[in-house]
N, C-alpha and C positions, 0 to 999 in steps of 0.2 A: 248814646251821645256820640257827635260824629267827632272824628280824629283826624289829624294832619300826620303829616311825614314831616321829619325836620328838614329841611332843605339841603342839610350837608351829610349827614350820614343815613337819613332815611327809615329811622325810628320813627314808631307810629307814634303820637307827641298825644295827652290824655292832659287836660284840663290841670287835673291834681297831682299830676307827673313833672307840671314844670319847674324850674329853679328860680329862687329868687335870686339876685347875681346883680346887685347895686341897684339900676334904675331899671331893672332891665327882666323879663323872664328866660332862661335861656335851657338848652335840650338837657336832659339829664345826664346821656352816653357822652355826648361831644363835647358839651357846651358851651356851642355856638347860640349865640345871641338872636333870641326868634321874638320878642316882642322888646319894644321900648314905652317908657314910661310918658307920657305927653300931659304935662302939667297946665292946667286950666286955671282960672281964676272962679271958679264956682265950685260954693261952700255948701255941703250938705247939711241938714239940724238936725240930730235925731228928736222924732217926737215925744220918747217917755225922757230922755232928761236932760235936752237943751243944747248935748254937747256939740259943737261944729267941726266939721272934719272935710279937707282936700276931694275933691273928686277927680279926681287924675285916672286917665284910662291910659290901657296901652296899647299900642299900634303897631303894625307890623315891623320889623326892621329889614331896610332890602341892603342887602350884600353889593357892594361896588363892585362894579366890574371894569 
């Protein structure tokens, strides 16, 4: 599975490595804020039992400069 570098300290960043950190997933060393949460208006259903659930992805977050 390929890997990133966190942008600020330069930690190889693994999928199941990252923090959850409000809206937000962020580096584990640093924790600096590497993905943001991007809320959509489309409802997922699961098929065996109906329940409806958020699909929200998240997006990169770029650092101001």
């Amino acid at each position: 599975m390929p890997s990133l570098p966190c942008p600020e300290c330069l930690q190889e960043l693994l999928p199941q490595d990252l923090v959850h950190k409000g809206d937000c997933l962020a580096c584990p060393k640093c924790g600096r804020e590497i993905y943001q949460r991007k809320h959509t208006d489309i409802h997922l259903i699961c098929p065996k039992c109906g329940e409806s659930t958020d699909a929200d992805a998240f997006h990169p977050v770029h650092k101001p400069t």
